[in-house]
Phi, psi and omega in degrees: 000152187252158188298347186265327174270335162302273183342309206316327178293344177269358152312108173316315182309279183340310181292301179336303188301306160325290215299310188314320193278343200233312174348301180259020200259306174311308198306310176302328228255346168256349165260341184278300196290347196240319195075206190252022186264338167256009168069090197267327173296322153324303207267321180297308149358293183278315138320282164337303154311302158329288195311314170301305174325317198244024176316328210255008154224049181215136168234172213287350180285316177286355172310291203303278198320313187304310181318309200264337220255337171289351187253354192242335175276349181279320196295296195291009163302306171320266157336300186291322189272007186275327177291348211251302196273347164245021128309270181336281169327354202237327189250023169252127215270161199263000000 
């Protein structure tokens, strides 16, 4: 990939367009697989974010990939720590 295509994602349009096109594909692709009990919008968010931070290495063909797999590792982040914490709650002496 040349360096112009690399860049083309930190381009507000570019990113925009990204956000429009993806959004809700992630956001379904985390509530089908999660449900709504850990706010699957929170985690797109938060994906999206990730990509701007790293717009200059990612190039836009991999935005998608980049996208479902940081938003599907935040949820089982979630998860584990959710697990961690009704651990706690289960040993915690009364």
């Amino acid at each position: 990939m040349t360096t112009s295509l690399k860049s083309d994602i930190c381009e507000e349009r570019i990113f925009s367009s990204i956000f429009k096109n993806l959004s809700n594909d992630v956001y379904n692709f985390l509530r089908f697989r999660y449900g709504d009990e850990y706010d699957p919008r929170d985690k797109v968010q938060e994906a999206f974010i990730k990509l701007w931070d790293n717009c200059k290495n990612i190039t836009p063909d991999k935005a998608k990939s980049f996208l479902f797999t940081t938003a599907n590792n935040m949820m089982l982040n979630e998860l584990k720590h959710q697990k961690v914490v009704l651990k706690y709650k289960e040993n915690k002496p009364k």
